[in-house]
C-alpha positions in Angstrom: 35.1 11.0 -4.6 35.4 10.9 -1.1 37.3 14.3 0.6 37.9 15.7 4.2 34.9 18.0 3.0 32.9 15.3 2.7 33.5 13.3 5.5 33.0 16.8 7.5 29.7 16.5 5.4 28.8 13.6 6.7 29.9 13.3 10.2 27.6 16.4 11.0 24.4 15.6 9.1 24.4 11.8 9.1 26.2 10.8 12.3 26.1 13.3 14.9 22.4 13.3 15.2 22.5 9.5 15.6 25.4 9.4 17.8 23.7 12.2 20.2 20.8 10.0 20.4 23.0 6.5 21.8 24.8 8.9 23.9 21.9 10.3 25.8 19.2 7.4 26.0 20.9 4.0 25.4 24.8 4.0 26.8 23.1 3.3 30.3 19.6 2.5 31.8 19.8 5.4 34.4 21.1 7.5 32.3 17.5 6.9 29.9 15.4 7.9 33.1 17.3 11.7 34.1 16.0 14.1 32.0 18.4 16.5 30.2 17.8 20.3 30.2 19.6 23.5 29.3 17.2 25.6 32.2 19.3 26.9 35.0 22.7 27.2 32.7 24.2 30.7 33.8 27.5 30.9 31.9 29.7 28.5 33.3 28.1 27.4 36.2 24.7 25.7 37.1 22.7 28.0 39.6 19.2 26.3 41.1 17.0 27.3 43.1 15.8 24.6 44.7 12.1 24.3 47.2 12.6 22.7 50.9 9.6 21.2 52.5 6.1 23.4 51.6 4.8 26.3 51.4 3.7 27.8 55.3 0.8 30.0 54.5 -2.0 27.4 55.5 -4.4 27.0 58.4 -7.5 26.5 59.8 -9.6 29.3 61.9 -12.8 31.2 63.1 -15.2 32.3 60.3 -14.6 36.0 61.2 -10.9 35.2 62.4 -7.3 35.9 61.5 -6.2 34.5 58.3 -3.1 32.6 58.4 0.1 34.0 57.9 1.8 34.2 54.7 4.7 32.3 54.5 6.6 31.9 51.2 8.9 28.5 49.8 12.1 28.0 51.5 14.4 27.8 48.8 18.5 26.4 48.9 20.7 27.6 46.3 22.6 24.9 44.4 25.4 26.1 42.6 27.8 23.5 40.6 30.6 24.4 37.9 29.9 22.6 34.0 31.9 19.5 33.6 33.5 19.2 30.5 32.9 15.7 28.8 34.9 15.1 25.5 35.4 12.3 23.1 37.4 12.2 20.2 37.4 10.1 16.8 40.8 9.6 15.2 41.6 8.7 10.8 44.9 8.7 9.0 45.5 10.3 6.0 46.3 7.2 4.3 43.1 5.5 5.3 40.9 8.3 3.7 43.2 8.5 0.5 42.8 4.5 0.3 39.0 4.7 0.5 38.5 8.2 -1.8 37.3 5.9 -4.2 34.7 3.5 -2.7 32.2 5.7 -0.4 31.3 1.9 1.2 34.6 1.7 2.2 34.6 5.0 3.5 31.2 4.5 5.3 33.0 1.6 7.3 35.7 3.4 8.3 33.9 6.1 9.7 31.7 3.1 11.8 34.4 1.7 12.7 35.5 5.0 14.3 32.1 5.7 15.3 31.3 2.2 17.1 34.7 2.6 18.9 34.2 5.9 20.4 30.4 4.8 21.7 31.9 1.9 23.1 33.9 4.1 25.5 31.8 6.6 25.8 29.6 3.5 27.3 31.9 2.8 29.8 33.1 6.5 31.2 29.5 7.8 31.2 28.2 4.9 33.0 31.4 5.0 35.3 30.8 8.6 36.3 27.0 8.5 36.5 27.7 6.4 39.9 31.9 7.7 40.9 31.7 10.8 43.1 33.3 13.4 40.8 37.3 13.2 41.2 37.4 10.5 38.5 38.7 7.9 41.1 39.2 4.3 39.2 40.5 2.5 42.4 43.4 2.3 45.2 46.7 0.8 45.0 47.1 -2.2 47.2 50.6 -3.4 45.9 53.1 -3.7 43.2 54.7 -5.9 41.3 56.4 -5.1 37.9 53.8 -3.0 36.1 51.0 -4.7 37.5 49.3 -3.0 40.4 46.7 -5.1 42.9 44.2 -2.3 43.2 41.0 -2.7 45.8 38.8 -3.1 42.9 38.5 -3.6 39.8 35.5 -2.9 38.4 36.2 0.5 37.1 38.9 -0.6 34.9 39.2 -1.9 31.4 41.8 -2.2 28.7 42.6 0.9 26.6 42.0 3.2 29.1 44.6 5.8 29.9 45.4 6.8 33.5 46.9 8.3 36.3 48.2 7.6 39.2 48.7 9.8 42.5 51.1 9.6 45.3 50.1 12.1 47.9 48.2 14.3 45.5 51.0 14.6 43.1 51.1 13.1 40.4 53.7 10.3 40.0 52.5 8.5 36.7 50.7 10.1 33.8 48.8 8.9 30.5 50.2 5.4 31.5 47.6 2.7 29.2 45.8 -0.1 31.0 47.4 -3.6 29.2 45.3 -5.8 30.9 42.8 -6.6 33.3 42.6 -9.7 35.7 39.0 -9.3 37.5 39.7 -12.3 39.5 42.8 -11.7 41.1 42.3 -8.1 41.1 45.7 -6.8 39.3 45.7 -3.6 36.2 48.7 -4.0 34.1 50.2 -1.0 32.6 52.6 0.5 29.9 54.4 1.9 31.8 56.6 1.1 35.0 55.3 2.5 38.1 58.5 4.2 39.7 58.0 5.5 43.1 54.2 3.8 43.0 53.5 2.1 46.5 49.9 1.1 48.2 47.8 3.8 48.9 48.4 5.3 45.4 45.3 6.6 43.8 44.9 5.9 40.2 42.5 8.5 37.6 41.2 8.6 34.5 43.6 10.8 32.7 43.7 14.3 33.3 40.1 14.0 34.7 41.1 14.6 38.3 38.1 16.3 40.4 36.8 17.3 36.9 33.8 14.5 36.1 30.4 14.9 36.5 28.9 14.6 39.9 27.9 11.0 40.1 25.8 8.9 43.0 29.2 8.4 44.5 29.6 12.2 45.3 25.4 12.5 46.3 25.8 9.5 49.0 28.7 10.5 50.7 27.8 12.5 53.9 31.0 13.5 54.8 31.3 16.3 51.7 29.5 19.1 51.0 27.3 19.0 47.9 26.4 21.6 45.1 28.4 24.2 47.5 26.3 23.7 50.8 27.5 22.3 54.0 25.5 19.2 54.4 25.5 20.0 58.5 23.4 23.4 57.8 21.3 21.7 55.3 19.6 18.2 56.5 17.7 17.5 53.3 21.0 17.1 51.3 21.5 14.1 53.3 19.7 11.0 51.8 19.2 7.8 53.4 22.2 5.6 54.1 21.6 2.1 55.7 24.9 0.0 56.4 25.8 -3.1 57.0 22.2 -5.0 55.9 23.4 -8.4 56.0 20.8 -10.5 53.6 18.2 -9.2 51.6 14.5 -9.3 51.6 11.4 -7.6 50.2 10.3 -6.1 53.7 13.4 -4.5 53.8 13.4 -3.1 50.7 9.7 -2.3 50.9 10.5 -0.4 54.3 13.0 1.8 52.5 10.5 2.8 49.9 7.8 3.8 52.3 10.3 5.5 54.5 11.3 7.9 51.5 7.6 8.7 50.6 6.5 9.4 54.2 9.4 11.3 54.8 10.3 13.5 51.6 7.6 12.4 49.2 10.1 10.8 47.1 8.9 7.7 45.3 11.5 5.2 43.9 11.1 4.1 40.3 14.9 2.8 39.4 16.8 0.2 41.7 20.4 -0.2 40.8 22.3 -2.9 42.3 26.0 -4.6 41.6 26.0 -7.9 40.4 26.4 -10.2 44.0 23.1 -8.3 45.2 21.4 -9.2 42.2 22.0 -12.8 42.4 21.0 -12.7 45.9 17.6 -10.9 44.9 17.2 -13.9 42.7 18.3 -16.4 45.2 15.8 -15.3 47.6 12.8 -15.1 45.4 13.4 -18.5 44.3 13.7 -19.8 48.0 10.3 -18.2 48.3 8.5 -19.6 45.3 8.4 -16.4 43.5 8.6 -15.9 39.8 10.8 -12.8 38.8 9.4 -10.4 36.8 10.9 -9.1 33.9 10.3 -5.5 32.8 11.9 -3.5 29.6 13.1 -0.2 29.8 13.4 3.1 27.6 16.6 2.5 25.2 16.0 -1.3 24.5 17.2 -2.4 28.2 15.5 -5.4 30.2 15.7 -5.5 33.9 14.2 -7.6 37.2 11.0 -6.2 38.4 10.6 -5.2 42.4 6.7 -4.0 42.2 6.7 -3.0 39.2 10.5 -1.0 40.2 13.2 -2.0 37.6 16.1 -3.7 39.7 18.8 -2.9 37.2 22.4 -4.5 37.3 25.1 -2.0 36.6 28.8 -3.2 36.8 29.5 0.5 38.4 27.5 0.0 41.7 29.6 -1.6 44.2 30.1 -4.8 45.5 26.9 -5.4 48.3 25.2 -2.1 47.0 21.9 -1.4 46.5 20.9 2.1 45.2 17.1 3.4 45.3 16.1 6.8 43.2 14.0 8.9 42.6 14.4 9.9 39.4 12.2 12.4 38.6 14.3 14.8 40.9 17.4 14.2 38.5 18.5 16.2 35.8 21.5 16.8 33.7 21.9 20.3 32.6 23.8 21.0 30.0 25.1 24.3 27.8 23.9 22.2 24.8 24.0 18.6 23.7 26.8 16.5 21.8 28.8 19.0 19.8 31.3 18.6 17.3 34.7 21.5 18.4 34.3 23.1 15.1 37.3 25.9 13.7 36.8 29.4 13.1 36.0 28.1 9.5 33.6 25.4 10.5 35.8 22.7 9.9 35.5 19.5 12.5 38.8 17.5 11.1 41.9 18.9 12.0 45.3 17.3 11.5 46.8 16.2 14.7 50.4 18.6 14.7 52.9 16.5 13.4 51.4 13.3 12.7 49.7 12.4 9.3 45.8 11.8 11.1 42.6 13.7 11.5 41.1 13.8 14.3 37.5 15.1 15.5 36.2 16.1 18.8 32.9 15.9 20.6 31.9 17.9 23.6 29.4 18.3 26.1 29.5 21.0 29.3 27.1 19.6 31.5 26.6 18.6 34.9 24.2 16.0 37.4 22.1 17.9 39.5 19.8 16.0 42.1 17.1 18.3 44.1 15.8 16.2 46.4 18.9 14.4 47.8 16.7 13.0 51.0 14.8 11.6 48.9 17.2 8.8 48.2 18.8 5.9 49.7 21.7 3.2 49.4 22.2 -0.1 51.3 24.8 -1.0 51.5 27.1 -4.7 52.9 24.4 -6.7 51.7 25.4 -10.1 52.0 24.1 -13.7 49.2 
């Protein structure tokens, strides 16, 4: 017969190993390249010390001579604060008493649940892997009803819960995303947006400047990263090329060579939005060329740039093209997926008040990049 003891049973011996393994290596394709690491984790925070240019203590001289000096590493000190990343799984009462006697309709149920909390976890990783931290979605352009035009749209999907910012405060909250119309680039919501105007900024709920710091926070200049001015400290500013206008192999190949002369970096992962893409495409087919295609850790297939995976992701944005090195990126975490367990152990709880159960994963982590030179974006790259 199936209890709340057993489905406690089996949600930590059967499914969170196998959830923690879709989580980490097959929700994303950049997400299968950084490795993940519990080094450098001092309480709450993430403190690294990490090397700048090479050690000074060579030279050449007379047989009998002066050795060179010694001069040791350079070192910067990163320091970032643990994100807290959650996701939570939700059965009533009556659906477990309904299935206490058929385990296969119990398994369902709970992969149901399961399937439905990896399909968001999908999306918010893979939208915070390349947002800048603040858990930004988009900016309100107008408003009409409950629909709001927003700038874009491509961090939005139904059943997501937001919200939205008038001047920092916050005007809307836990207001549920009804629908989403890409092409005209309108969100419909639950709720009606009272005192909502353009310029609004709209979150993911409750997640406001609290999300793991993504490529969006790495590639923009004008912020300090990892708590270091980025004036004082040159190699925290990677490459940024504007305004490319249309793409080509030269350019790309320029970039590349550019990071290895420079910083040593060498790009193995190309992420690009979905106009660039086609315009990769459209110019290797002008040119003759077949397009390689190359398959990645966690079942993904991408284009091939020399033997570099050009990877769509709907994240990057429009005209965007991002080049990594990621051997320098790393996720460190206090531990992997966890289920919030009670002072008994127990992973269901009631929800106060309401006749369902409801468990909770968790993961304190954050992105680290060491070599932040060693990267690059283009960006306005036109078809």
């Amino acid at each position: 017969m199936v209890t709340i003891n057993s489905a406690e049973n089996a949600l930590k011996s059967v499914y969170l190993g196998a959830v923690t393994e879709l989580l980490n290596t097959k929700i994303n394709p950049l997400m299968s390249k950084i490795e993940q690491t519990t080094t450098d984790v001092w309480g709450k925070e993430i403190r690294k010390a990490v090397s700048v240019g090479i050690n000074g203590g060579i030279g050449a001289g007379e047989e009998s001579g002066e050795l060179p000096g010694a001069h040791g590493n350079n070192y910067l000190q990163f320091v970032s604060t643990l994100k807290n990343l959650y996701g939570q799984i939700e059965i009533s009462d009556k659906a477990i008493r309904a299935s206490a006697n058929d385990r296969g309709a119990f398994t369902d149920l709970l992969n149901a649940e399961i399937d439905g909390l990896l399909k968001a976890s999908k999306f918010n990783l893979g939208r915070m892997l390349y947002g800048d931290g603040t858990g930004l979605l988009g900016t309100v352009e107008s408003v009409e009803s409950n629909t709001l035009t927003v700038d874009d749209t491509r961090n939005f999907i139904e059943g997501l819960a937001v919200d939205i910012y008038t001047d920092e405060a916050r005007t809307i909250a836990n207001a549920y995303v009804v629908a989403v119309n890409r092409a005209d680039n309108t969100v419909t919501i639950d709720k009606t947006p009272a005192g909502v105007s353009s310029g609004a900024k709209i979150y993911v709920q409750n997640s406001k400047d609290k999300e793991i710091t993504g490529l969006g926070a790495i590639f923009d200049t004008t912020k300090s990263l990892y708590g270091i001015d980025r004036s004082a400290s040159p190699v925290l500013n990677p490459i940024v090329k504007n305004g490319v206008g249309a793409i080509s192999e030269t350019m790309m190949q320029e970039i590349i060579d550019r990071l290895d002369t420079e910083t040593g970096a060498t790009v193995d992962f190309i992420a690009v939005s979905s106009d660039v893409k086609y315009a990769y495409m459209e110019y290797m087919s002008q040119y003759k060329r077949n397009i390689d295609i190359m398959n990645l850790d966690g079942g993904f297939k991408s284009l091939s740039f020399n033997g570099i995976p050009v990877v769509y992701d709907r994240f990057v944005p429009k005209g965007t093209m991002y080049m990594l090195d990621t051997s320098v990126f790393h996720l460190h975490q206090l531990c992997d997926w966890r289920f919030l367990e009670t002072e008994n152990g127990n992973i269901l709880r009631q929800s106060q008040g309401y006749p369902v159960y409801t468990a909770t994963l968790v993961k304190y982590c954050d992105l680290v990049c060491d070599r932040p030179n060693g990267q690059a974006v283009l960006t306005g790259i036109t078809e």
